[in-house]
N, C-alpha and C positions, 0 to 999 in steps of 0.2 A: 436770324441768319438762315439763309435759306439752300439748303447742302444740296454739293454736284454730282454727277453721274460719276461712278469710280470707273477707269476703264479695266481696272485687274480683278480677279474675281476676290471678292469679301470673305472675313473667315466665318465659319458654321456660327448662328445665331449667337448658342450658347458660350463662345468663348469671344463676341464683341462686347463690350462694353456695357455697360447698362444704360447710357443716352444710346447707342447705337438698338439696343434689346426694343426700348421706346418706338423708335424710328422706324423699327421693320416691324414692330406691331399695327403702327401706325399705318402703314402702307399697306399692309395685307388686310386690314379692315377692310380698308379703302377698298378696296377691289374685292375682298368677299361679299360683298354685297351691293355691287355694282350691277343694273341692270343689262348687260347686253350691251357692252358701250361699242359702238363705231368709231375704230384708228382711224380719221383720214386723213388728219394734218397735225405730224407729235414735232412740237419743240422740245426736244430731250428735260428734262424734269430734272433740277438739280439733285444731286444724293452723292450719299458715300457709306463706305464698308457695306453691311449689312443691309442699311433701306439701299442700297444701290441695288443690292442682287433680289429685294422682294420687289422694288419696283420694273426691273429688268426682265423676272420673271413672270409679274403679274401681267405687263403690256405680253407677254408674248402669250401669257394664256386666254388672254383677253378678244386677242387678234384671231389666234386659232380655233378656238372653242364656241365664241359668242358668232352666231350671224350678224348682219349689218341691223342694228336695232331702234337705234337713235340718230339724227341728224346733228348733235353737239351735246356736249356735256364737259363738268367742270366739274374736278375734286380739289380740296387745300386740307390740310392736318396743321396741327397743332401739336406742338408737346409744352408745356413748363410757361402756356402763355404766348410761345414765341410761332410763329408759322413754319414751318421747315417743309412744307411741300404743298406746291401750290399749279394745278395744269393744265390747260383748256385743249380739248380733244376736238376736230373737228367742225364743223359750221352753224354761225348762227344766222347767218341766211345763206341758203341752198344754192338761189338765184343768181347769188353777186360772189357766191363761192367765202364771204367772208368769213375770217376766223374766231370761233370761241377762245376768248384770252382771261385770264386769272377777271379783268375787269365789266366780262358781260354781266349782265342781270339777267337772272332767270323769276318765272311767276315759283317762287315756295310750296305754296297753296298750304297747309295744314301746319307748317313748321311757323307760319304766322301766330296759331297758338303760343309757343314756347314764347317769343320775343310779346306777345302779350300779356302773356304769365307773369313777366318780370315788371312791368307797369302797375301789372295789378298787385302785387307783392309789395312793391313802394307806397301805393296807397293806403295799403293796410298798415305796414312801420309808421304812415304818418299819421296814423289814428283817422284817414278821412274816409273808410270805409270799413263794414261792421260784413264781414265776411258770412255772418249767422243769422243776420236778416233777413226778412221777407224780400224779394227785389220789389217789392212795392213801395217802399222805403225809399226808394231813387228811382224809378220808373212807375210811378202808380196809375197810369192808365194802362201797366199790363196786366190782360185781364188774370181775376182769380181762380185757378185751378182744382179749388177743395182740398187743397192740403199744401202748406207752405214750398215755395219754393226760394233758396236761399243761392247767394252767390257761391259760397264753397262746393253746392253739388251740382251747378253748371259750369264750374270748373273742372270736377270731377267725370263728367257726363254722367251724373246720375239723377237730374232732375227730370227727367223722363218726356225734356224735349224733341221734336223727330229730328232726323238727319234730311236730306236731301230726297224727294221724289221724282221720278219722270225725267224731264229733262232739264231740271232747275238748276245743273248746273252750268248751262248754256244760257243762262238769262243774262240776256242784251237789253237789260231796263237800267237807266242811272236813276239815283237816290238822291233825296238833298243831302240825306246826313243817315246817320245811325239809326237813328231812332226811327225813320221814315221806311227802312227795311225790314223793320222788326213785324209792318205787314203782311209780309210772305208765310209767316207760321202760327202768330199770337193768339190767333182765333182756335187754331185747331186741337184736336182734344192730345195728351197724355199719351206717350207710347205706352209708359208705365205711371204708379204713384211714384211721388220723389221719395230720393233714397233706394227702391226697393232693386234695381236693376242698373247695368252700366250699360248705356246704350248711347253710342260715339253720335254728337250732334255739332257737326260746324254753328247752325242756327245756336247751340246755347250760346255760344261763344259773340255771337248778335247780340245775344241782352247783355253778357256781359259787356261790351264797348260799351251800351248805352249807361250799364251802371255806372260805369267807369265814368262817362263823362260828368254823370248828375254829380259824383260822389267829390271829382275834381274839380269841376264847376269848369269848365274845358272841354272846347271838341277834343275829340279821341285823339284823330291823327297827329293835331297840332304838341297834345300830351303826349303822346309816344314818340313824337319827334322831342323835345324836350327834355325830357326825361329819362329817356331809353337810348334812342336814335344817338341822338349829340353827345351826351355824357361818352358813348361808350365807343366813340368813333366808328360808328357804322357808315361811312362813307359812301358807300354806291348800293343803301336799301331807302326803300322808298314805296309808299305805297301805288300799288298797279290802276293809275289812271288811263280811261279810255281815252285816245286822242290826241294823247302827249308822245311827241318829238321826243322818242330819245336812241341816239346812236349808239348807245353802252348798250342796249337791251337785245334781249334776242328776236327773231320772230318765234311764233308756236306752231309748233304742227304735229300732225297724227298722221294714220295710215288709214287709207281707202281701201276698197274692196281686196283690190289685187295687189295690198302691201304696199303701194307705193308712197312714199310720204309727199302727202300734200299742207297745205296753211290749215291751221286749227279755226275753227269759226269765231267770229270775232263775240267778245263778252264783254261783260260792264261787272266789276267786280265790287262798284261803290256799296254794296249793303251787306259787307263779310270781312271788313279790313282786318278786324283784330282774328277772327277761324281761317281765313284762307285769302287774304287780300294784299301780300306784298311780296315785292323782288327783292331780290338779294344777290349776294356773290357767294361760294365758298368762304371765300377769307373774310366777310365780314360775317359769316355762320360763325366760324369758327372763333374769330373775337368773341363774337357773343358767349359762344358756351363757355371758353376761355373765363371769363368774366364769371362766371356760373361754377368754377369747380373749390373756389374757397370765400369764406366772408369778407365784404370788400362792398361790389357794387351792391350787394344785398345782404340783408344780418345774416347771423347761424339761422335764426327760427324761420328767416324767411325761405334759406335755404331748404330748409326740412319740410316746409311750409309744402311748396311747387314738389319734391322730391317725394315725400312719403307715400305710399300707395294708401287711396282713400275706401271705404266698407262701406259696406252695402249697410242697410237700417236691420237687418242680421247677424252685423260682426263677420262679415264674409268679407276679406278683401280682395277690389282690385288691382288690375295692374297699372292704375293712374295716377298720378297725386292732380296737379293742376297746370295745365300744360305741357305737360309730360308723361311718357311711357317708362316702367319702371321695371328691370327686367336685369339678366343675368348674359353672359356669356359664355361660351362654349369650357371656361375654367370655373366659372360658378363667380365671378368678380360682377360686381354690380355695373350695370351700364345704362345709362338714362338719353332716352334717344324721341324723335319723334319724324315721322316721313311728311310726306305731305305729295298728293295727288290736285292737279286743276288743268284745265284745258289748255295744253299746249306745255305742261310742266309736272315733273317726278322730282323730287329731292327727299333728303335724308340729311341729318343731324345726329350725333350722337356724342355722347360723352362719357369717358373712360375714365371715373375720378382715381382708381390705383393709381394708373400710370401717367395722369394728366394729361390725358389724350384725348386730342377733340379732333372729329374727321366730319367732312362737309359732299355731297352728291349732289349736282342738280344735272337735270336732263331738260330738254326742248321738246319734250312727246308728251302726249297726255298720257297712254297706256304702253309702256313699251314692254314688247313681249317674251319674256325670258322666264321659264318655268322653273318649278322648283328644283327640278333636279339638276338642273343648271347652276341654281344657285350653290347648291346643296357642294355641286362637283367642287368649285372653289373654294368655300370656303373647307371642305377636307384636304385641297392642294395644301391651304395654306395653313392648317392647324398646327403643325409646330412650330411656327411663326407666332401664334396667342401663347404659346406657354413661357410661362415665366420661370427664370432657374428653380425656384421649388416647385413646381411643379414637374419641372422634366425629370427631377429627381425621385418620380415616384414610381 
C-alpha cells in the first residue's frame, strides 16, 4: 500500500504510531542524504500522518536549500517488505522535457556490487563455489601474484587489486564477455599484498563475475538474470547495454564548464556488469534489499556472510563484509548501505534492519555537487525524525 499526502497537519512523531514512527524514518532518510535534488515536476507522493509532514517538510527543504543540482532523480522506501513511498522528481530527458516516473532506469554503477553479492552467496549455499580458494581455481589464466588471492577478499576489496585510473572510466570499448575485460588490469602489479589493506576496487569485482561464471558453469549476466533478477522480481533492472532502445531508461548527463547540464559521454559498460554495470529503479532497489533484511532469498549464514565486516590479515576490521558497507547511524543502530558512482549516474541503497527499512536514491548526473555541509544541514533538520521512542527518552 502506498500512503497519501495528509492535507491536516500529522501529530509530533513521538505520539504517531509505530508504522507511522517507520514511515517518517523512512522518508527523512530519504532526503538526509539526497544529493542536491532539483523540484521540477512533483506529482505529490502518497503519505499520511507523520511520513506526510517529513515528506512535506523535506520537499520544501529540499526546494529551498539545495541549488538546481540534478536533471532527475527517483527515491522509493520500503517498510516491512511492502513499498510505502515511491517519486520521480524531475526529467529524464531535458530536451523532450520528459518526466522521471517511479519506472525510469537509472545506470547504479557500484550498487551493482550488492545485487552481485547475492548471486555469489547462492553459489556458495550451493556448494559450487569455494570462497577460500586461489581464483585460479576458476580462472587460471589469471596471472599469479606471489601470494594467494582468494574470492572472499575481492569481495572484501582486500585482495589488493587497483581501482580505476585516468580516464577508464569513460571507456567506450565493448567486450565479448567477462573474462575478455579482465585485460584492462590482470597484468598489472598489487596496489597492496592480499589481505593486508582495504583498497575499494570495481576491477575486483571483474574477476569475481568471471569466478562466478567458471564456478556456475554460466555467463554471468544470463546467471544473475536467473537466479537473482527473476526469482526476486526485479522487473525494470537490467544490465546497461550500449545501443539498446529503451524508453524506460534515462539519458546521462553532467555539468560543463559553466554548470550547465549537458549529455554525459557515451560508454560501453560490457567489462564491469557484476562492480558497476546495471540499471535499476528505486522500487526494484528496494525489493532487493527488502529481500535481504531476513532469511528467505538467502540462508542466516549467508546473510552474515555479505553483512559481517571483513579484517585485514592483522585482525583489523573493515567496514565491508562483501558487497556491502557496514556502518551505523546517527542512533548507533546498524545500517548496511552501498552508493554507487558512473557516468551519467549517483545512487544509493541502504538498509535499516531495526526498523525494516529499505530506502532507494538514483540521480542522472555523474558528479552532482552538494557539499558536506549541505548534507550535513539536513540530515540535523531531520534528526528527531531517526530517533526511536527509547531513545527520545534519554
Amino acid at each position: 500500500m502506498i500512503a497519501k499526502v495528509a492535507k491536516k497537519p500529522a501529530p509530533g512523531l513521538l505520539a504517531a504510531s509505530p508504522t507511522s514512527r517507520r514511515l517518517a524514518f523512512a522518508a527523512a532518510a530519504v532526503l538526509a542524504v539526497a544529493w542536491g535534488l532539483r523540484i521540477l515536476a512533483v506529482e505529490a507522493a502518497p503519505a499520511s500522518g507523520a511520513l506526510a509532514d517529513a515528506v512535506r517538510l523535506a520537499r520544501n527543504v529540499v526546494q529551498k536549500e539545495f541549488a538546481p543540482k540534478v536533471p532527475g532523480v527517483s527515491v522509493a522506501v520500503g517498510v516491512d517488505g511492502k513499498i510505502v513511498w515511491s517519486e520521480g522528481f524531475g526529467y529524464k530527458d531535458l530536451a523532450t522535457k520528459g518526466p522521471v516516473t517511479p519506472a525510469t532506469r537509472f545506470r547504479i554503477g557500484s550498487v551493482s556490487k550488492s545485487l552481485t553479492s547475492a548471486g555469489l552467496a547462492l553459489l556458495v549455499e550451493r556448494g559450487q563455489l569455494d570462497l577460500d580458494a586461489p581464483v585460479q581455481k576458476y580462472v587460471p589464466d589469471f596471472p599469479d601474484k606471489g601470494a594467494p588471492i582468494t574470492t572472499r577478499l575481492l569481495g572484501g576489496h582486500l585482495a589488493g587489486i587497483r581501482h580505476y585510473r585516468g580516464n577508464e572510466m569513460l571507456l567506450n570499448q565493448p567486450f565479448a564477455n567477462v573474462h575478455a575485460g579482465l585485460v584492462i588490469f590482470k597484468n598489472d602489479p598489487l596496489e597492496a599484498p592480499p589481505g593486508t589493506t582495504f583498497s575499494y576496487s570495481t576491477y575486483g569485482w571483474n574477476l569475481i563475475s568471471a569466478v562466478m561464471e567458471s564456478a556456475a558453469h554460466e555467463e554471468f549476466l544470463r546467471y544473475m538474470d536467473e537466479n537473482v533478477i527473476q526469482p526476486l522480481g526485479l522487473t525494470h533492472t537490467r544490465p546497461d547495454r550500449k545501443g539498446v532502445l529503451d524508453p524506460d531508461c534515462t539519458l546521462f548527463y553532467e555539468s560543463d564548464e559553466q554548470g550547465k547540464f549537458v549529455v554525459a559521454p557515451t560508454v560501453d559498460n560490457s567489462h564491469k556488469w557484476a562492480g558497476g554495470g546495471y540499471l535499476s529503479t528505486p522500487e526494484d532497489l528496494v525489493r532487493f534489499g527488502s529481500a535481504l533484511l531476513q532469511p528467505g532469498f538467502l540462508q542466516d549464514k549467508s546473510l552474515a556472510l555479505i553483512f559481517t565486516p571483513q579484517k585485514t590479515s592483522d585482525a583489523k576490521p573493515t567496514v565491508y563484509g562483501i558487497g556491502w558497507f557496514i556502518g551505523e547511524d546517527a542512533q548507533g543502530h546498524r545500517i548496511l548501505w552501498h552508493t554507487g558512482g558512473s557516468i551519467g549516474g549517483t545512487s544509493l541503497l541502504l538498509l535499516h534492519p531495526e526498523t525494516k527499512t529499505v530506502f532507494a536514491l538514483v540521480c542522472n548526473h555523474t558528479t552532482p555537487e552538494i557539499t558536506r555541509k549541505d548534507r550535513e544541514s539536513v540530515v540535523e533538520l531531520f534528526r528527531p525524525l531517526f530517533m526511536t521512542p527509547a531513545a527520545a527518552k534519554k
